[in-house]
VODO-842189 format. One record per residue (C-alpha): x, y negated, z negated; residue in three letters. Coordinates in Angstrom, 3 decimals. Example, Ala and Ser with C-alpha at 12.3 -4.5 7.8 and 13.67 -1.06 7.14 Angstrom:
<rs>
r x->12.300; y->4.500; z->-7.800; resn->ALA
r x->13.670; y->1.060; z->-7.140; resn->SER
</rs>
This chain:
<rs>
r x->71.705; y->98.598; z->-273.604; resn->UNK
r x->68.001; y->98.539; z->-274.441; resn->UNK
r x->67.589; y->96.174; z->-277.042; resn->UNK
r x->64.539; y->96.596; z->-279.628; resn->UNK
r x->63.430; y->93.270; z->-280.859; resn->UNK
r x->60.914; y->92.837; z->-284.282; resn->UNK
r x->58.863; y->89.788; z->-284.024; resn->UNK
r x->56.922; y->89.433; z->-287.226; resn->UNK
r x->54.323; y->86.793; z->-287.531; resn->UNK
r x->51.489; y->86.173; z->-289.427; resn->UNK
r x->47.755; y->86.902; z->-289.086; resn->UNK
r x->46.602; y->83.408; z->-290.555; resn->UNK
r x->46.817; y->80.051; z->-288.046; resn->UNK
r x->47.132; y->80.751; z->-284.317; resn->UNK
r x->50.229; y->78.816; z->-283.754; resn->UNK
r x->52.754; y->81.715; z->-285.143; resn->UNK
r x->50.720; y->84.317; z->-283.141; resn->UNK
r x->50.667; y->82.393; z->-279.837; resn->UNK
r x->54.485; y->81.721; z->-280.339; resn->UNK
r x->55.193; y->85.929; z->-281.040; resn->UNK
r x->52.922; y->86.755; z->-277.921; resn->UNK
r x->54.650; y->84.064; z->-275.347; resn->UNK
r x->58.047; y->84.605; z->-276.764; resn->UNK
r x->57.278; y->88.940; z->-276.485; resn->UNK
r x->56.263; y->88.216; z->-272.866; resn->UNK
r x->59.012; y->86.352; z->-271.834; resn->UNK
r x->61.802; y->88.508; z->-273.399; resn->UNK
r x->59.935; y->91.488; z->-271.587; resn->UNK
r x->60.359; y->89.752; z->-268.348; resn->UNK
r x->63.540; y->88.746; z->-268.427; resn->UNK
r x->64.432; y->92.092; z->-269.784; resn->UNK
r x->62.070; y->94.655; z->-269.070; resn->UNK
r x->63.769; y->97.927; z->-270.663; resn->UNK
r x->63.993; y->95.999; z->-274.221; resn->UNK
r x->61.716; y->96.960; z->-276.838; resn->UNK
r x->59.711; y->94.250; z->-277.959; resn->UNK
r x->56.861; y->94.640; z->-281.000; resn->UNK
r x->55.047; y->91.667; z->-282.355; resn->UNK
r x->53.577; y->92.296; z->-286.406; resn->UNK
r x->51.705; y->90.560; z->-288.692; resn->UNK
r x->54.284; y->90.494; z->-291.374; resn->UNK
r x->51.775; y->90.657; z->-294.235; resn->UNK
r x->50.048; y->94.052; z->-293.297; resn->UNK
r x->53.199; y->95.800; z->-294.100; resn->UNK
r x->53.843; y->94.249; z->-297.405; resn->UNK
r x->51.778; y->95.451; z->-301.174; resn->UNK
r x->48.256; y->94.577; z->-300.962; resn->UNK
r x->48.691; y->92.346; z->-304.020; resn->UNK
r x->51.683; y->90.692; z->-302.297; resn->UNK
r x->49.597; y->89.982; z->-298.857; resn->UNK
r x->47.194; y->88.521; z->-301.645; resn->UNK
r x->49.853; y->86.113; z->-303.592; resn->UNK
r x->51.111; y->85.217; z->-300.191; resn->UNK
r x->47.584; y->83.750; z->-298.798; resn->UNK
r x->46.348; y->82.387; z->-302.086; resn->UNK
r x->47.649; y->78.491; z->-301.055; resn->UNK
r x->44.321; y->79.156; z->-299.281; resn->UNK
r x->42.571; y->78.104; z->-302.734; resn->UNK
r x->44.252; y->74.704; z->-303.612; resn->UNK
r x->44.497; y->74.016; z->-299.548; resn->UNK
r x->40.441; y->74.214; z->-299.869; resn->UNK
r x->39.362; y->73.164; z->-302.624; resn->UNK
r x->41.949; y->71.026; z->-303.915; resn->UNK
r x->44.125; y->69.213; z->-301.154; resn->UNK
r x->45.529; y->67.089; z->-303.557; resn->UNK
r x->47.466; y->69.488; z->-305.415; resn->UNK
r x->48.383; y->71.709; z->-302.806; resn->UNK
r x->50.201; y->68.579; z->-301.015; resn->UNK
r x->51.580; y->68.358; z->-304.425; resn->UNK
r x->53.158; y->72.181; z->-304.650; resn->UNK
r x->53.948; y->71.896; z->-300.493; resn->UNK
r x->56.081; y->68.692; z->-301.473; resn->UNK
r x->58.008; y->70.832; z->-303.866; resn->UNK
r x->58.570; y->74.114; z->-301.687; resn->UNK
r x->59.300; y->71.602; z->-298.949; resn->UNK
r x->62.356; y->71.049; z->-300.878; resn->UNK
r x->63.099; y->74.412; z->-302.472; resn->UNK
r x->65.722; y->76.376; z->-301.590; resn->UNK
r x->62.744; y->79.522; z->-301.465; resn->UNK
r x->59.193; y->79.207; z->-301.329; resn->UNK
r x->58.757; y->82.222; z->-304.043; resn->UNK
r x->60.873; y->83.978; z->-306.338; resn->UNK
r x->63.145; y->86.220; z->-304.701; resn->UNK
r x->62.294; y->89.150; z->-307.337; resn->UNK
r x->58.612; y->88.872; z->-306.469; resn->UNK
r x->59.235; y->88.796; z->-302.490; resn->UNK
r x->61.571; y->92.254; z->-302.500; resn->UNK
r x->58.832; y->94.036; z->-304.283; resn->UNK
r x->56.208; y->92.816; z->-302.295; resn->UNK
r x->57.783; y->93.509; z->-299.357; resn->UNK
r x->59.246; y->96.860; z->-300.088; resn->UNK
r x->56.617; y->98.740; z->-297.349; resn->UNK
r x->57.723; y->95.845; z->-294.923; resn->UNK
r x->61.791; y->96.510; z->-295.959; resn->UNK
r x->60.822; y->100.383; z->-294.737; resn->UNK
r x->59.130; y->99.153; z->-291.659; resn->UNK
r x->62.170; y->97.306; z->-290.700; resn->UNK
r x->64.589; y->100.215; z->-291.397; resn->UNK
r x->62.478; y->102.400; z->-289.318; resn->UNK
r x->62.089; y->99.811; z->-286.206; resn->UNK
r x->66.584; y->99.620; z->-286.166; resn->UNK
r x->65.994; y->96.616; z->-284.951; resn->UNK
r x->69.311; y->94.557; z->-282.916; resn->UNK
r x->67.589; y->91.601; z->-283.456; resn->UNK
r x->64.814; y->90.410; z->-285.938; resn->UNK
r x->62.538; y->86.932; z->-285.214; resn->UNK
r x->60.978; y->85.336; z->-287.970; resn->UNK
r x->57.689; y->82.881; z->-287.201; resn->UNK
r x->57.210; y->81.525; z->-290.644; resn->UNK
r x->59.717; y->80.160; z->-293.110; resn->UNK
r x->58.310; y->82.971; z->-295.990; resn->UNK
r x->59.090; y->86.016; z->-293.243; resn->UNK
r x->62.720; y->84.483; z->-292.491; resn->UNK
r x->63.282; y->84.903; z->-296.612; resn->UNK
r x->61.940; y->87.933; z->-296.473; resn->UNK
r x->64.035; y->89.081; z->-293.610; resn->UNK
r x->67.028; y->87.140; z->-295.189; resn->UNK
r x->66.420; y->89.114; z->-298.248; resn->UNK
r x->66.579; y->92.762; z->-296.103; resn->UNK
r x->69.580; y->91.821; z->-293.986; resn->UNK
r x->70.944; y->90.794; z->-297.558; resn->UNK
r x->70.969; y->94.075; z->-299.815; resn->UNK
r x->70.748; y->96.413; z->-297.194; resn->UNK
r x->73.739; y->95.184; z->-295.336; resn->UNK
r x->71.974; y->95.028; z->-292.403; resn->UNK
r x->74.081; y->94.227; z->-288.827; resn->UNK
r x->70.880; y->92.981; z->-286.997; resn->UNK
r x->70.707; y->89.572; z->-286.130; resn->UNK
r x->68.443; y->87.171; z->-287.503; resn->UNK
r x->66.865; y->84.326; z->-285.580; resn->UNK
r x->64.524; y->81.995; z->-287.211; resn->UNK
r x->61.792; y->79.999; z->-284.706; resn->UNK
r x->60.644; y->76.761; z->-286.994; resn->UNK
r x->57.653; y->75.486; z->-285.383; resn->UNK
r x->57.138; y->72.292; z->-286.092; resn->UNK
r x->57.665; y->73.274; z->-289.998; resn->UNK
r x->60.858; y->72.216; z->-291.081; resn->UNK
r x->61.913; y->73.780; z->-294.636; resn->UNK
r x->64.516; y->73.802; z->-296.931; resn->UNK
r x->64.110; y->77.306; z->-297.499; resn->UNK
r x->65.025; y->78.003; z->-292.923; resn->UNK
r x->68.675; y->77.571; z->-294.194; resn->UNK
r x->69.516; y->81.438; z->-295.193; resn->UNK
r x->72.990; y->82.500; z->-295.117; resn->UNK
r x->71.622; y->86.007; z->-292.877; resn->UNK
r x->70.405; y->83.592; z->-290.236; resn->UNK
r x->72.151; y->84.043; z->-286.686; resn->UNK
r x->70.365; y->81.769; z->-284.647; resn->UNK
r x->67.320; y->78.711; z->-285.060; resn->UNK
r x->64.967; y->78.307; z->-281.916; resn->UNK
r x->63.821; y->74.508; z->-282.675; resn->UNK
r x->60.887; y->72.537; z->-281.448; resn->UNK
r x->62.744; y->69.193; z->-280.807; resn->UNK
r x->66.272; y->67.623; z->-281.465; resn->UNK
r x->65.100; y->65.353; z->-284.385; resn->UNK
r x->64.094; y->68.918; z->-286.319; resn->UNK
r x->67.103; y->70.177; z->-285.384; resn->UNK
r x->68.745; y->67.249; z->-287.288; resn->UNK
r x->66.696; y->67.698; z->-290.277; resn->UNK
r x->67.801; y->71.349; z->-290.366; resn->UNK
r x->71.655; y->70.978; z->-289.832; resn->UNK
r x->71.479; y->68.194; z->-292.597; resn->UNK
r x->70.289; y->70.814; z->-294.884; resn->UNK
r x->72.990; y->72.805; z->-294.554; resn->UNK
r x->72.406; y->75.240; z->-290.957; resn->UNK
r x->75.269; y->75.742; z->-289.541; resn->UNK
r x->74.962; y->73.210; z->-285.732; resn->UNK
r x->76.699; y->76.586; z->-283.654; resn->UNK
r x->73.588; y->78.414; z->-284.556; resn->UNK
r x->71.015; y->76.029; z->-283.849; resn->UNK
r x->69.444; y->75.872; z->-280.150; resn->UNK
r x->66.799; y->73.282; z->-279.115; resn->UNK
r x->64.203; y->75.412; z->-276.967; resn->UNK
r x->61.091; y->73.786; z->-278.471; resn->UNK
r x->58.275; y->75.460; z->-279.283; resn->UNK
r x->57.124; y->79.202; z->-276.877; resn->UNK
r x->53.656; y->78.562; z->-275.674; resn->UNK
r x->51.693; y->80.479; z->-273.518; resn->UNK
r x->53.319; y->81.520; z->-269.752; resn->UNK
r x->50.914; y->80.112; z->-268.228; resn->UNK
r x->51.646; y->76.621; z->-269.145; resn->UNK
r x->53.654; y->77.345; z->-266.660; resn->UNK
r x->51.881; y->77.028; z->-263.689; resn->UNK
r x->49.395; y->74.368; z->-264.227; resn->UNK
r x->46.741; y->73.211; z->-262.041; resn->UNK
r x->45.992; y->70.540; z->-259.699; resn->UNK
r x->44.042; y->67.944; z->-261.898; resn->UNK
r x->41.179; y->67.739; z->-259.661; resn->UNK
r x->41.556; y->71.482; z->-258.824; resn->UNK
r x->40.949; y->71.984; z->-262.592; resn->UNK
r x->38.245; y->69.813; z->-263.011; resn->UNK
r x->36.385; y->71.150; z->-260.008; resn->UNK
r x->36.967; y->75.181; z->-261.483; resn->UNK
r x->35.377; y->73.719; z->-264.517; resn->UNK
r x->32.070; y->71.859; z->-263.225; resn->UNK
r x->33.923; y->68.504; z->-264.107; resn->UNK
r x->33.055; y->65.485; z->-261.775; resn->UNK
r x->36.505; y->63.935; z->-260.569; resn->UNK
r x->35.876; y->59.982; z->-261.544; resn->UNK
r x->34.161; y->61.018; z->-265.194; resn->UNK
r x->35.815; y->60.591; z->-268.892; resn->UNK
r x->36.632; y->63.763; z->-270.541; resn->UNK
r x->37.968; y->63.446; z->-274.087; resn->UNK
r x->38.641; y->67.557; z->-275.805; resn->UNK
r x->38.198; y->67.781; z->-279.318; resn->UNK
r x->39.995; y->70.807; z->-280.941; resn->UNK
r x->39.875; y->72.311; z->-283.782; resn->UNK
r x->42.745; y->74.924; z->-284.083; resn->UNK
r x->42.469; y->78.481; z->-283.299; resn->UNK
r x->40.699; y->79.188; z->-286.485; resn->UNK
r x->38.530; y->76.305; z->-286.592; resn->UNK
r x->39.424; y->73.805; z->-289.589; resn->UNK
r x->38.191; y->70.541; z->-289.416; resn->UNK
r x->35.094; y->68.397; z->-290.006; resn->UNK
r x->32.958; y->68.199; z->-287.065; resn->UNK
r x->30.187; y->66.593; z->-288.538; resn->UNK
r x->32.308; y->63.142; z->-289.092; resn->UNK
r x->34.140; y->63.074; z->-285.927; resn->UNK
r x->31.452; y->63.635; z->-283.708; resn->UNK
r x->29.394; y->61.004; z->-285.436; resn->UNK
r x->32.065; y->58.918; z->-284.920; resn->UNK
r x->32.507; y->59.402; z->-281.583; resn->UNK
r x->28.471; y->58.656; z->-280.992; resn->UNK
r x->30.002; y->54.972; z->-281.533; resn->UNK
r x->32.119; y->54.980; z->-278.604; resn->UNK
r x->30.348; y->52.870; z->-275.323; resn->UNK
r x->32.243; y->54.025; z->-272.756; resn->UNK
r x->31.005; y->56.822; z->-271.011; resn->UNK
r x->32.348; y->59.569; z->-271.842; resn->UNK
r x->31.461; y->63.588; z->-271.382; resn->UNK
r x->32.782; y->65.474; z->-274.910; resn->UNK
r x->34.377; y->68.975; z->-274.458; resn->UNK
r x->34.382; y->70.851; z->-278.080; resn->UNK
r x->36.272; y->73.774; z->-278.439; resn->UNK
r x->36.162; y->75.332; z->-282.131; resn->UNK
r x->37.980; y->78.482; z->-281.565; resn->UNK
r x->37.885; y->81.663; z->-283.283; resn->UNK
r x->34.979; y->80.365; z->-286.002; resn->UNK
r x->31.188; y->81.667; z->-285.208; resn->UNK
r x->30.404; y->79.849; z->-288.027; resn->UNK
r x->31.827; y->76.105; z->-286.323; resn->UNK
r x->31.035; y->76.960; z->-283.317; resn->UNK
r x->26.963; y->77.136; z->-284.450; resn->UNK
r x->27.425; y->74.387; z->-286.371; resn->UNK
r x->29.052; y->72.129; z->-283.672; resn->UNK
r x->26.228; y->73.115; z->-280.898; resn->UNK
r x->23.471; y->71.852; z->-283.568; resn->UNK
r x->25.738; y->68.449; z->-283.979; resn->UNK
r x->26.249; y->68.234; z->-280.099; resn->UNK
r x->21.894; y->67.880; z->-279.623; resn->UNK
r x->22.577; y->64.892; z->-280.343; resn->UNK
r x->25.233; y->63.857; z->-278.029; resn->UNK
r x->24.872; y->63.202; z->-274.780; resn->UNK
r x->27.251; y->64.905; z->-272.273; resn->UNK
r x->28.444; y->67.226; z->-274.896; resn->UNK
r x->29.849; y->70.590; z->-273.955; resn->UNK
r x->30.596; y->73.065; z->-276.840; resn->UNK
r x->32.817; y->76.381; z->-276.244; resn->UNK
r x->34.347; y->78.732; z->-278.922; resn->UNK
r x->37.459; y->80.519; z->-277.929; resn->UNK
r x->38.906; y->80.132; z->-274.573; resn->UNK
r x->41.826; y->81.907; z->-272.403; resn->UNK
r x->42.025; y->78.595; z->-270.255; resn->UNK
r x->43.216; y->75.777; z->-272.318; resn->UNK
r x->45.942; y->74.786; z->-269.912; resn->UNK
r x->42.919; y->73.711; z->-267.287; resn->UNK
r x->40.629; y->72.046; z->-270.184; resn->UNK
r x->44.362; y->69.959; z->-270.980; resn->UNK
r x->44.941; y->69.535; z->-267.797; resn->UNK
r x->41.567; y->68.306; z->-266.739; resn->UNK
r x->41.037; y->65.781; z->-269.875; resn->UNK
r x->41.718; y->62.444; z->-270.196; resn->UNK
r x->42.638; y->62.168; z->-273.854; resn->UNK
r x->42.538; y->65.225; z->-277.035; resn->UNK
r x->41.382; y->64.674; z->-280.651; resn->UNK
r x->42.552; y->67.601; z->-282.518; resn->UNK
r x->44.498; y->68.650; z->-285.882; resn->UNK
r x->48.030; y->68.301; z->-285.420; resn->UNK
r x->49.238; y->72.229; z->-285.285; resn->UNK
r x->52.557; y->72.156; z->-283.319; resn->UNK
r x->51.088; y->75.011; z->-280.862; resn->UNK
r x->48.440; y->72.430; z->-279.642; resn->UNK
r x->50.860; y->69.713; z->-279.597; resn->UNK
r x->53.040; y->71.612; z->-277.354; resn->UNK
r x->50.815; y->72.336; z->-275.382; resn->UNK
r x->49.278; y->68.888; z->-274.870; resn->UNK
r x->52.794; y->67.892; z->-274.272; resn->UNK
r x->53.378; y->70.440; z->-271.583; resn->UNK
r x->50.125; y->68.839; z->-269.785; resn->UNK
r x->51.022; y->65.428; z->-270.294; resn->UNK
r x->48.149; y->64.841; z->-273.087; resn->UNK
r x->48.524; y->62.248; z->-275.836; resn->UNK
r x->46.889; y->63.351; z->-278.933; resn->UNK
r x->44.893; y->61.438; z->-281.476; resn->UNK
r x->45.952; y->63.313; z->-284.291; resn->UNK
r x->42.911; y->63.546; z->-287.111; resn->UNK
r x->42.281; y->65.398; z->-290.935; resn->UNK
r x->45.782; y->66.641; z->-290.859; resn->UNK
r x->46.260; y->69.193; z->-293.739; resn->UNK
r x->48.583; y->67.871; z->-297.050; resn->UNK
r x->52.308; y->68.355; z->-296.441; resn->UNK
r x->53.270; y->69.930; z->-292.268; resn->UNK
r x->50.673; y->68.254; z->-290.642; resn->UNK
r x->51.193; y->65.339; z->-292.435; resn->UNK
r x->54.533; y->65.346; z->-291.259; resn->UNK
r x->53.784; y->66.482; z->-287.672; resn->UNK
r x->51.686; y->63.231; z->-287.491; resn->UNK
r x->54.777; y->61.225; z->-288.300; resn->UNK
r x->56.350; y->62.843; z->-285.796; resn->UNK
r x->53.426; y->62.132; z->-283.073; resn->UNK
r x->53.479; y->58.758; z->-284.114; resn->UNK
r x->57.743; y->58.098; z->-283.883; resn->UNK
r x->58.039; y->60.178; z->-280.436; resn->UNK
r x->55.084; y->57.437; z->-279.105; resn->UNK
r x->53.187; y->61.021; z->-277.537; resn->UNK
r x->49.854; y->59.901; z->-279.397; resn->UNK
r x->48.091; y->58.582; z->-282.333; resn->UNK
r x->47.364; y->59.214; z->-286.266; resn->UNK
r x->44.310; y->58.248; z->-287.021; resn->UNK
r x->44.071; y->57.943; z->-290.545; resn->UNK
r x->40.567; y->57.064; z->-291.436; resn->UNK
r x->37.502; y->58.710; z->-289.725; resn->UNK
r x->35.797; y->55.184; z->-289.312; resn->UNK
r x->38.996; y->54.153; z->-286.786; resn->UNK
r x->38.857; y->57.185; z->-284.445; resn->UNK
r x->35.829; y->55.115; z->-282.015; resn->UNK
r x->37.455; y->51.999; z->-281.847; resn->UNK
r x->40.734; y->53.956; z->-281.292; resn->UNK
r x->39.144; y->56.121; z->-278.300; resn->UNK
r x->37.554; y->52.892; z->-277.195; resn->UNK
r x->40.829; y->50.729; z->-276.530; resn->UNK
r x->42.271; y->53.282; z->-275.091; resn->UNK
r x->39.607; y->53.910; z->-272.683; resn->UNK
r x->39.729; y->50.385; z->-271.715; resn->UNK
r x->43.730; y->49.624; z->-272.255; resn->UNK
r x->44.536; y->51.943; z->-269.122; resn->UNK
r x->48.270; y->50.751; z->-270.170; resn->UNK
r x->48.580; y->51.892; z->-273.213; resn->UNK
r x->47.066; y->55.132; z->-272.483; resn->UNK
r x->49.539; y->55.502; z->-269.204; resn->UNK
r x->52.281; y->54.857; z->-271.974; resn->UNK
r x->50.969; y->57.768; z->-274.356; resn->UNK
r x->50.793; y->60.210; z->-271.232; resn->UNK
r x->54.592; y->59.360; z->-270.398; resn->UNK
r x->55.579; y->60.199; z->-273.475; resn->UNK
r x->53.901; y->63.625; z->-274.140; resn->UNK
r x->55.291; y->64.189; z->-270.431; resn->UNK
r x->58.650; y->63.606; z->-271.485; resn->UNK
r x->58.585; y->65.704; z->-274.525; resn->UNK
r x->57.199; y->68.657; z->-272.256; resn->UNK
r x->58.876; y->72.198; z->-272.276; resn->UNK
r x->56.499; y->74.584; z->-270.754; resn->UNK
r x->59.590; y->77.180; z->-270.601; resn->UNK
r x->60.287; y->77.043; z->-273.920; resn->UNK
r x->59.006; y->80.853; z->-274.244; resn->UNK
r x->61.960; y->81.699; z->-271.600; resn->UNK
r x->64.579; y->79.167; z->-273.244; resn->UNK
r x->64.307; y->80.936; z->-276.654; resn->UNK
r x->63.703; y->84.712; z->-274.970; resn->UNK
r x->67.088; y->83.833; z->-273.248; resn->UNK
r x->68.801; y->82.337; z->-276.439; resn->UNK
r x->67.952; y->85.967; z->-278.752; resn->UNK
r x->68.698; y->88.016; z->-275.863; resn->UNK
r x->71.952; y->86.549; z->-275.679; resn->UNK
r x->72.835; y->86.146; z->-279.505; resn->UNK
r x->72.562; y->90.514; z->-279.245; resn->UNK
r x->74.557; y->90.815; z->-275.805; resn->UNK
r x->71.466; y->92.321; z->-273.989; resn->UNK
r x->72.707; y->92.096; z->-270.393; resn->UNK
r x->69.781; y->90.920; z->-268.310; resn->UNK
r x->68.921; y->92.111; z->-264.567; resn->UNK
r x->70.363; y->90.070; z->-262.288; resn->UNK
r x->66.987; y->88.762; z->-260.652; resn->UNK
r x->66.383; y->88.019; z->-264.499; resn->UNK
r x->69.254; y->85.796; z->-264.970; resn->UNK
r x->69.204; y->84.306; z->-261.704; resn->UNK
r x->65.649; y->83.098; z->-262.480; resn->UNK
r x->66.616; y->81.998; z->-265.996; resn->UNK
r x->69.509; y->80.105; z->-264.574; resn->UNK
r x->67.147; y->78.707; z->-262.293; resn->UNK
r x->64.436; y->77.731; z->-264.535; resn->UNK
r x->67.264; y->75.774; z->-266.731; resn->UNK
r x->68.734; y->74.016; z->-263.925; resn->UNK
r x->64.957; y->72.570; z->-262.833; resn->UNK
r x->64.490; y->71.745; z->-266.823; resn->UNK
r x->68.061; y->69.537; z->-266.945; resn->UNK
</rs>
């Protein structure tokens, strides 16, 4: 059998398409005859529907306050949109998905599970469905055409089976990052590949893939902090941050200021502590390198949440007003203890195979039988994770 596999994702954030590309790689290595293709959802759907779909862009902007508000309410909802809307938005998408004959079907985002939920649905579909939450627990996960749920950590798991998912078809594999996560570095191997000096402070400040935040207030906060300290910006895919952070970083001292990089896993490795907006990608990540995150300007409603979560697993810090995030990096500079305490804890919430865990869990929801050097190695790689 040579499964075919439809990942659809979405174009905006770089947490779903990070997920979609580790989670493609390692289903195509532990079974290289499958058919694997990763799409941005969207681009198949009606022009005006991609355009309904992205318009929380607006409130999430301009108005925080009242997107939190209409978040709150889909967090609850049973669908995030009406069902009549979605099925002719999606109609070009619906075609897409006929054409593909898919065995199995992975959803990124809680919209493309409903709209997958809604195919399987009326066109009596026999694919199965997984659903990957990342970090995003919703009411509307819980579809009746869902075969499987790839969660990020047990206490989302619990949210979702107390919303109604069926426990057999949840699996905890946490959340796919990139392979190469993997195989990390030596710390002072990575600091040496990156013109780091072995004994010196290195705090990472990240801004997403896209580049959402506001520089200008943490890095004038972080002019505050005494202790020496060398500042590694990365801004991501954003020109437009990225020009504005180098002007901020003049004046800085031991400021270094890159856009998008293909290396995070060394900067992680290599720093001592990472300010950053709480997307679950970078959070994994972090995790998978033992770095505690100080969690600031989370967005209304997820990230808010995520934050909660940072703060109850004890794997880093909210900081909830700008003016706290010096004193914040300053104790922990100076309470080695406490810091040692954070690191344990993203340590111990690490899963650098999730990617495999999850590749392994769809492969076997369709009965795709693997290659034996394949499913030794997955064995393997579960045995060394228990």
């Amino acid at each position: 059998m040579h499964p075919r596999i439809l990942i659809l994702t979405l174009s905006h954030g770089a947490a779903h398409r990070r997920a979609a590309k580790a989670l493609q790689e390692a289903m195509l290595e532990l079974c290289p005859l499958a058919t694997v293709e990763v799409i941005d959802a969207l681009r198949h759907c009606a022009r005006w529907f991609r355009a309904y779909y992205d318009s929380y862009l607006i409130p999430l902007r301009y108005w925080p306050a009242l997107w939190g508000w209409i978040e709150s309410v889909q967090h609850q909802s049973e669908s995030t949109g009406p069902g009549w809307l979605y099925r002719r938005g999606a109609r070009p998408l619906f075609r897409f998905i006929r054409e593909f004959a898919p065995d199995a079907v992975v959803a990124t985002e809680v919209g493309m599970c409903e709209l997958a939920s809604l195919h399987k649905r009326q066109s009596n579909s026999k694919y199965k469905l997984a659903g990957l939450e990342l970090m995003d627990f919703n009411q509307a996960w819980v579809q009746a055409e869902v075969d499987l749920y790839l969660c990020t950590h047990p206490d989302l798991a619990a949210e979702l089976i107390a919303a109604g998912a069926p426990a057999s078809r949840v699996v905890i594999s946490g959340q796919p990052i990139d392979l190469s996560f993997n195989h990390l570095p030596a710390r002072d191997a990575a600091r040496t590949h990156l013109g780091l000096a072995r004994d010196e402070t290195v705090l990472l400040v990240l801004f997403g893939g896209t580049g959402f935040g506001n520089p200008r207030r943490i890095l004038q906060e972080l002019k505050r902090v005494r202790h020496p300290l060398r500042i590694v910006v990365i801004t991501g895919r954003n020109p437009r941050l990225e020009k504005e952070v180098h002007g901020l970083a003049q004046q800085l001292p031991q400021c270094q200021v890159l856009g998008w990089v293909d290396n995070m896993q060394e900067w992680m490795v290599a720093a001592d502590l990472m300010v950053s907006k709480p997307g679950g990608g970078t959070l994994a990540e972090g995790f998978a390198c033992g770095l505690p995150m100080l969690a600031v300007d989370p967005l209304p409603g997820n990230e808010q949440r995520t934050c909660q979560w940072i703060e109850k697993w004890g794997a880093g810090l909210w900081v909830k007003k700008p003016e706290d995030l010096a004193p914040t990096v300053e104790r922990l500079l100076t309470n080695r203890e406490e810091a040692r305490r954070l690191r344990d804890e993203a340590s111990a919430l690490a899963r650098p195979r999730a990617a495999y865990d999850g590749a392994r869990a769809i492969l076997d929801l369709i009965g795709a039988s693997l290659p034996v050097r394949a499913a030794n190695t997955s064995s393997s790689q579960q045995g060394e994770k228990d």
